[in-house]
C-alpha positions as CSV (number, residue, x, y, z in Angstrom):
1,X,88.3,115.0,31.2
2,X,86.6,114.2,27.8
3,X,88.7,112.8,25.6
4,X,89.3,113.7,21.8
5,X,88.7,111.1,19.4
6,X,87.6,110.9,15.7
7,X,87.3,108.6,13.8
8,X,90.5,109.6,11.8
9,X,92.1,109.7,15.2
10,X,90.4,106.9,17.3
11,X,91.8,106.4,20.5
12,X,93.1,103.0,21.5
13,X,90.9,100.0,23.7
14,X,93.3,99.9,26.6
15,X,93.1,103.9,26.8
16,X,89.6,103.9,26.9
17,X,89.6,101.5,29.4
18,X,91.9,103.2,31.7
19,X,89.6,106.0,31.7
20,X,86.8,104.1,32.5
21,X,88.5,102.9,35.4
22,X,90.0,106.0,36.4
23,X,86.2,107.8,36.0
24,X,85.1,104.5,39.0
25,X,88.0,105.2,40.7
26,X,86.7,108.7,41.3
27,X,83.2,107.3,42.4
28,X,84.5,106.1,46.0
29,X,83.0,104.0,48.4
30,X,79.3,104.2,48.4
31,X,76.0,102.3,50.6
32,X,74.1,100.5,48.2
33,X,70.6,98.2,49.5
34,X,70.3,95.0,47.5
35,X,69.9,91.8,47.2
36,X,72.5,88.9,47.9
37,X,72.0,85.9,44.9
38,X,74.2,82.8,45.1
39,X,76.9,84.2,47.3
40,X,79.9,81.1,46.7
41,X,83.0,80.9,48.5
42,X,86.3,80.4,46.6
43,X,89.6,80.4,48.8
44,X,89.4,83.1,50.8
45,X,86.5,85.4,48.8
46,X,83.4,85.6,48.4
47,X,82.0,86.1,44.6
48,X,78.1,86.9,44.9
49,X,75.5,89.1,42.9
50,X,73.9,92.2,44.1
51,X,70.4,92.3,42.2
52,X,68.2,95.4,42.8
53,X,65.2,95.1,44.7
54,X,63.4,96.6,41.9
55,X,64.8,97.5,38.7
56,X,65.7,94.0,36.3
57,X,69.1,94.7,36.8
58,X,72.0,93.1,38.9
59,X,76.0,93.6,39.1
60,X,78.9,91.3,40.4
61,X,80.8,91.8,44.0
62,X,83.1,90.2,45.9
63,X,84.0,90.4,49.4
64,X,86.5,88.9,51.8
65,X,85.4,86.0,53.8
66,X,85.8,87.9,57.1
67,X,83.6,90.8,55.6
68,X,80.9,87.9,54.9
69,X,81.3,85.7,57.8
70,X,81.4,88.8,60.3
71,X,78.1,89.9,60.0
72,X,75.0,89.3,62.8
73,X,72.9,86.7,60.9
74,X,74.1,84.6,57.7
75,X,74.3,86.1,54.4
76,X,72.5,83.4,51.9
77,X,70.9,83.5,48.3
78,X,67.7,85.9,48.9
79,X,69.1,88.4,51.8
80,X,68.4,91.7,51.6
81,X,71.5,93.7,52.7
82,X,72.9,97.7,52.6
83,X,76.5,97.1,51.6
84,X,79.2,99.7,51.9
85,X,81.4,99.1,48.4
86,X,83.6,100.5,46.4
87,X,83.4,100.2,42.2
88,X,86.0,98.5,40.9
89,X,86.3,98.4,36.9
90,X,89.2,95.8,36.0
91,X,90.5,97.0,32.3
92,X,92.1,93.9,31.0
93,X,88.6,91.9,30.8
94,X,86.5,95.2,31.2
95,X,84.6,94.1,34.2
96,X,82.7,96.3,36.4
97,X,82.6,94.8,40.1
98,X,81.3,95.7,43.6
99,X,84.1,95.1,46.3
100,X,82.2,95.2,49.7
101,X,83.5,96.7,52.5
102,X,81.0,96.1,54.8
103,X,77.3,94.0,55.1
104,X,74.3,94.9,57.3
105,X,71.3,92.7,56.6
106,X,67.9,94.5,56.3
107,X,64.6,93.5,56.8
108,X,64.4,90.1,57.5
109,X,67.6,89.9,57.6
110,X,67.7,92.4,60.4
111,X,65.3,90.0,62.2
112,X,67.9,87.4,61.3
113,X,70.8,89.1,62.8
114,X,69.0,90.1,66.1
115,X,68.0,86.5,66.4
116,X,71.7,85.5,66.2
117,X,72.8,88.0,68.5
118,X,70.0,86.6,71.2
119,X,71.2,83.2,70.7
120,X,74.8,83.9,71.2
121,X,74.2,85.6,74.4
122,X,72.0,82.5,75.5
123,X,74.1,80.3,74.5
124,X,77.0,81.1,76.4
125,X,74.4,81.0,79.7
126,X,74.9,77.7,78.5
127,X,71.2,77.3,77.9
128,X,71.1,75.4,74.6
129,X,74.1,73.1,76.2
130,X,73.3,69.2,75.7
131,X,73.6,68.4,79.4
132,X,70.7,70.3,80.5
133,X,68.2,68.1,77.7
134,X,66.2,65.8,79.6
135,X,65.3,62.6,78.2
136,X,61.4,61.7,76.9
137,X,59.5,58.8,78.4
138,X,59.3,55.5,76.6
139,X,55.4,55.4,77.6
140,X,53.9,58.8,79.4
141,X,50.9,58.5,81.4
142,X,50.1,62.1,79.7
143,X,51.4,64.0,77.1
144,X,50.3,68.2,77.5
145,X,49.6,70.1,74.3
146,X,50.2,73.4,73.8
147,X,49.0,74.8,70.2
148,X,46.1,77.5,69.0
149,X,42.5,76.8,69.1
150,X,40.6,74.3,65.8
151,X,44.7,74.8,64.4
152,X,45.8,71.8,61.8
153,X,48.7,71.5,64.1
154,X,46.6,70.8,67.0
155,X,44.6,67.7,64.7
156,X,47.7,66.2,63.1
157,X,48.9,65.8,67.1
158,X,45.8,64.0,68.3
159,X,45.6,62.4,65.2
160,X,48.8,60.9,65.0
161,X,49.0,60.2,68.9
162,X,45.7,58.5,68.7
163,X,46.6,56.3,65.8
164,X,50.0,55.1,67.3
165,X,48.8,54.6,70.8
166,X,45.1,54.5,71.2
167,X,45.2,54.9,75.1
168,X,47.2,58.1,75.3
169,X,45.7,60.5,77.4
170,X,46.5,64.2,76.2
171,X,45.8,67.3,77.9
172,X,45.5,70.3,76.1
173,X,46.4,73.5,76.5
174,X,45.5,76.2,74.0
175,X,47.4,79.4,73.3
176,X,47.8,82.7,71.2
177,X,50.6,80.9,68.3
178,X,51.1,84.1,66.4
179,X,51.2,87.9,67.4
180,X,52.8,89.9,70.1
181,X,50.8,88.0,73.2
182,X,51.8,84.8,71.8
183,X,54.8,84.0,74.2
184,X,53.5,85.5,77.3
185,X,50.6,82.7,76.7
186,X,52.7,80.3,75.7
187,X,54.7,80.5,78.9
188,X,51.4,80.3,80.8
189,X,50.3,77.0,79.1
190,X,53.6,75.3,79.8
191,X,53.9,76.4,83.3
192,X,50.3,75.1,83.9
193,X,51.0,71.6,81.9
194,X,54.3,71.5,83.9
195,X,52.5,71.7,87.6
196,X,50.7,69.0,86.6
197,X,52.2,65.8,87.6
198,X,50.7,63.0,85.6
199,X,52.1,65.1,82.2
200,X,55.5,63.2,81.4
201,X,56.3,65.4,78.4
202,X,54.9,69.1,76.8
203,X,54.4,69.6,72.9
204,X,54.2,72.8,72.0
205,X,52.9,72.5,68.1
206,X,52.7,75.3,65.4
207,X,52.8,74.7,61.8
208,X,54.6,76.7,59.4
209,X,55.0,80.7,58.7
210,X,57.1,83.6,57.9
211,X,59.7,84.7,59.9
212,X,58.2,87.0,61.9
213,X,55.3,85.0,62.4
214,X,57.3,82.5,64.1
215,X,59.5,85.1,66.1
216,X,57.5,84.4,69.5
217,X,59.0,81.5,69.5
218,X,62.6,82.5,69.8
219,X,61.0,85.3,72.9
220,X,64.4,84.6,75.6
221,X,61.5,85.0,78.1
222,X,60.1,81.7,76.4
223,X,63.0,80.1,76.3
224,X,64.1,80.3,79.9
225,X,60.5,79.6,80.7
226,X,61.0,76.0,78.8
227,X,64.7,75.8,80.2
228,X,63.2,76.2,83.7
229,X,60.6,73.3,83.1
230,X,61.1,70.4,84.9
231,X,59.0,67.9,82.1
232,X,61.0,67.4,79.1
233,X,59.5,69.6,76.1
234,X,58.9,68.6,72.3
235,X,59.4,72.1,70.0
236,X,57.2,71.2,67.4
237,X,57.3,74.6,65.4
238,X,57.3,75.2,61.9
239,X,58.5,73.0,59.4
240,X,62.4,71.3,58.7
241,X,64.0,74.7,58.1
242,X,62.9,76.7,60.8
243,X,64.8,76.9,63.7
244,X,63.1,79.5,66.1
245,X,65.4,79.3,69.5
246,X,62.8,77.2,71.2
247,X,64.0,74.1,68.8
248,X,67.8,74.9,70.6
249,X,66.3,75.1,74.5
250,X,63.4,72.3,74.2
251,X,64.4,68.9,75.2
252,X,63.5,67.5,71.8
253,X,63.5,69.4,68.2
254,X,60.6,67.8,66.1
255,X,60.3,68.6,62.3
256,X,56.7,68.9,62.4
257,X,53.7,68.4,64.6
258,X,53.0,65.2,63.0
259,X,56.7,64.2,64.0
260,X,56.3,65.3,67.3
261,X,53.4,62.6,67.8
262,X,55.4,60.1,66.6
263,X,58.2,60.8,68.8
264,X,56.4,61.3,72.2
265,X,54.8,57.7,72.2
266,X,55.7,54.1,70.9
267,X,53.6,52.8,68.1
268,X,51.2,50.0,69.4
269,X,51.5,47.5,66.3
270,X,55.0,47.8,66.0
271,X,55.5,47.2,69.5
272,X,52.9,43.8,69.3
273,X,55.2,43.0,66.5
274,X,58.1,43.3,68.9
275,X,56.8,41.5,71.5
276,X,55.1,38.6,69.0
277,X,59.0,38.8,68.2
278,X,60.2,38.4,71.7
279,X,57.8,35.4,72.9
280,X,58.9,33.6,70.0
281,X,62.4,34.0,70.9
282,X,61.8,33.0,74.0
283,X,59.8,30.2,72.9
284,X,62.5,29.0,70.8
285,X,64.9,29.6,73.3
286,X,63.0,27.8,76.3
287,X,62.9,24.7,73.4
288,X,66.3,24.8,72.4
289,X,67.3,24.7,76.0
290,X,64.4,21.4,76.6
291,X,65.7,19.8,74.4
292,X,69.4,20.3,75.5
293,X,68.4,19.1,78.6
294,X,66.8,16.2,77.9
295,X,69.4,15.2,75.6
296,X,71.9,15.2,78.5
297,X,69.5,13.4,80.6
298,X,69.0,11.0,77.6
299,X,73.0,10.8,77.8
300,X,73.2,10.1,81.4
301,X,70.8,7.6,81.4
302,X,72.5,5.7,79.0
303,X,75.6,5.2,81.1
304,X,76.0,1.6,82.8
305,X,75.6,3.2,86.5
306,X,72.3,4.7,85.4
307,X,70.8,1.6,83.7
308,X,71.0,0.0,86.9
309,X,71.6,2.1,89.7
310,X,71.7,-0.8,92.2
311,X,74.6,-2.3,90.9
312,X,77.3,-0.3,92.4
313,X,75.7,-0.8,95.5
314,X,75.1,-4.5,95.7
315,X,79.3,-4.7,94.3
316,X,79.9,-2.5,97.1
317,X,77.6,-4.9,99.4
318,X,79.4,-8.2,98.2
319,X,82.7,-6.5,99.5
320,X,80.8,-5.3,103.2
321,X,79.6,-8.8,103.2
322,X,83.4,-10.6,102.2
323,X,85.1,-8.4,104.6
324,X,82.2,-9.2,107.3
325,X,82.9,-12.9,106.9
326,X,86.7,-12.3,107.1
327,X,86.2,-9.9,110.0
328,X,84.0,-12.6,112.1
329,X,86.5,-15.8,111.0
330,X,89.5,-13.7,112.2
331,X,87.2,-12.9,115.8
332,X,86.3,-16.5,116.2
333,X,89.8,-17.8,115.4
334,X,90.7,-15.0,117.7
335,X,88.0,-16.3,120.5
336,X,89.4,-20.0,119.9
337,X,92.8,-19.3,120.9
338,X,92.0,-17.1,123.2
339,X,89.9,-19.7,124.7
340,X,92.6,-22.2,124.3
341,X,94.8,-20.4,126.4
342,X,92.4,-19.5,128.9
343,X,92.2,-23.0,129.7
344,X,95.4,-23.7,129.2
345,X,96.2,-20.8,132.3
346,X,93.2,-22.0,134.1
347,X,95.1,-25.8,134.1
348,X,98.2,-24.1,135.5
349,X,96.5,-22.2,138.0
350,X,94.8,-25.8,139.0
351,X,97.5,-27.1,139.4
352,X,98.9,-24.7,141.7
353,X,96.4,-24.4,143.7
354,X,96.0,-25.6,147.5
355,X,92.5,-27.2,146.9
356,X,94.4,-29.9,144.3
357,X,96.6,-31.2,147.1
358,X,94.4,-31.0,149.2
359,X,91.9,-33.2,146.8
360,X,94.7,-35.9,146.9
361,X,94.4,-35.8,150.6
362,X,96.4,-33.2,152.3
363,X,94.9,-30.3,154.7
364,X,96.3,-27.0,155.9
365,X,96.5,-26.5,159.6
366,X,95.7,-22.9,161.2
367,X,96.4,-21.9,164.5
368,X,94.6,-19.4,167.0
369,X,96.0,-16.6,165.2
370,X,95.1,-18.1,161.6
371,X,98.6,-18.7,160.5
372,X,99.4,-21.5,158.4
373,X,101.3,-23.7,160.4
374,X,104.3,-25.5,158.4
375,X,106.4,-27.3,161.6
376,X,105.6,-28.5,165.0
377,X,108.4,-26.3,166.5
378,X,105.1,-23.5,167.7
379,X,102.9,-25.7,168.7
380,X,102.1,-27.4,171.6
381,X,100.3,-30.6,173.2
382,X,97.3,-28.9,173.9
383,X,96.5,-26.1,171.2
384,X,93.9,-26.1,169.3
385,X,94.4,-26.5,165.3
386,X,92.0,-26.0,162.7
387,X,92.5,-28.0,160.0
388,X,90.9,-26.8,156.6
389,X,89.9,-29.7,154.3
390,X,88.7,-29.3,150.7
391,X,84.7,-29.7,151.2
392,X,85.2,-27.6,154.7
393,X,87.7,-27.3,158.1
394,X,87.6,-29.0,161.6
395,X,88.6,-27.9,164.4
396,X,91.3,-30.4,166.3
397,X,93.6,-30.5,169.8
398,X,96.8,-31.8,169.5
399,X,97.2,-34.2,171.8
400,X,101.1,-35.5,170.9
401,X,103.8,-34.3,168.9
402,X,106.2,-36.6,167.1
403,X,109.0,-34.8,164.9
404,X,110.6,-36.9,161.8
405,X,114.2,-36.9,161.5
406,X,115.1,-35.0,158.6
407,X,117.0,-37.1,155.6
């Protein structure tokens, strides 16, 4: 409806603008292709501008965060997107605004969201899962290459590897980097690097390109190929922002090729430092520990028992030899008594004996029978008597008998 004004009979701001939004109103929801620039989030919304992808000309939108954060691939500043919206005019400021209903990305963005969708499916194989990364050798015997032929990728790699460690051995591999044969050769050159059994770790190099350039790369037959791999493998592909889906499945994600070198082997000064560093430790260390030694010894040596280590023993000898003198005066005072009464006993025994009466003159008498004869009462005149003396024994016949009274 056209309205009637004049201007005698002008109509009023907040009618005009009631119209306006009334006439948007009518427009309904419509699929518009632009571009997203500087989309920020504010609570729970979205505020971004849609520029065209032509024309000098841009208007403001705002979508939910769920409308935003729903869609296959991220919507950042540059994305090229067909959004269902609906106009929205708001009267009290007279702003015109898109409110987005719904966001596909287009083009590269398309690319972008098929990407996601593969690496959401391989990642809940589990195939990007940290477990599975293997770790890199601290000093490979060979490090395999794969990368296109004469490519600056392929020069910064030796160049670097060479420089750090002048010994490395490298064996290289070269491979279609760009087009539609690009991963099937890729796969090749990694399975062949990975029969070999000297090569400790693969680097598969590329510098830098457009997205689709670099969508080999992120080919799921590739990245099970390099899941599948028994060496550990470098993803050495584009530069710091790209992340094709070989960065998530290779063992190690290198910025660039020239950051790949320096990952796969040590650098040979810095390690000479380290080990200049380590001998003098240990030098110092070994002194240190010297010198603590011979301190102690130097301490020890200083004590009395040390300074003359044969004076405990010859203390301990004068003792041996005191209690060896007391031992043989207690034996010979021991002997002497024992002597003493030896002699004493053998005086007793003397004196007891038959030989000491017999020394003052007396003699035993045996008969026949060798009894000891004490009275006359057995014996006859006649018998035969032996008489033993002290320096031998006769032999005598009684020849009379004469008995003494008894007093």
């Amino acid at each position: 409806m056209t309205l009637e004004t004049s201007a005698e009979s002008p109509a009023p701001l907040r009618t005009i603008s009631m119209a306006i939004q009334g006439w948007v109103g009518r427009l309904g929801a419509v699929w518009v292709e632009a571009e997203v620039v500087q989309p920020k989030l504010s609570g729970s919304t979205y505020y971004l501008t849609l520029r065209d992808l032509t024309a000098n000309m841009s208007v403001n939108a705002i979508a939910f965060r769920g409308v935003v954060e729903s869609t296959a691939a991220p919507i950042t500043d540059g994305t090229r997107v067909v959004a269902h919206a609906k106009p929205e005019f708001y009267a009290p400021n007279g702003r015109l605004s898109l409110k987005l209903l719904e966001i596909r990305p287009t083009g590269e963005g398309e690319l972008l969201a098929q990407l996601e969708r593969r690496r959401r499916l391989l990642a809940a194989e589990g195939l990007f899962e940290a477990r599975w990364k293997k770790p890199l050798p601290v000093l490979p015997r060979a490090i395999g290459l794969v990368t296109a032929v004469g490519s600056a990728a392929e020069r910064d790699v030796l160049r670097n590897v060479h420089d750090r460690w002048p010994a490395a051995r490298i064996e290289v591999r070269h491979a279609l980097m760009q087009g539609s044969q690009s991963a099937a050769a890729v796969i090749d050159a990694v399975r062949s690097l990975d029969a070999l059994e000297h090569v400790d770790v693969i680097v598969i190099a590329r510098g830098g390109g457009s997205l689709s350039d670099l969508l080999p790369f992120s080919d799921e037959a590739l990245v099970r190929a390099v899941h599948a791999a028994s060496t550990p493998v470098v993803s050495a592909i584009g530069h710091e922002p790209d992340v094709p889906l070989l960065d998530l499945v290779a063992d190690l994600r290198a910025s660039t090729p020239t950051d790949a070198a320096k990952r796969v082997v040590p650098d040979a000064r810095e390690e000479q430092v380290g080990l200049d560093g380590a001998r003098e430790r240990m030098r110092r260390a070994v002194s240190t520990l010297i010198s603590r030694e011979a301190t102690a010894l130097t301490a020890l040596r200083s004590r009395p028992v040390l300074c003359s280590p044969t004076a405990f023993v010859e203390a301990q000898q004068e003792i041996v030899d005191a209690h060896r003198d007391r031992a043989r005066r207690a034996i010979t005072a021991r002997l002497d008594r024992a002597h003493d009464e030896i002699g004493h006993h053998v005086a007793r025994v003397r004196a007891l004996s038959p030989l000491a009466t017999m020394r003052r003159g007396y003699a035993v008498a045996l008969d026949d029978s060798g009894h000891a004869v004490t009275s006359i009462d057995p014996i006859e005149v006649g018998d035969r008597l032996v008489l033993h003396l002290t320096d031998g024994q006769a032999t005598v016949s009684v020849t009379d008998l004469q008995e003494h009274p008894h007093e």
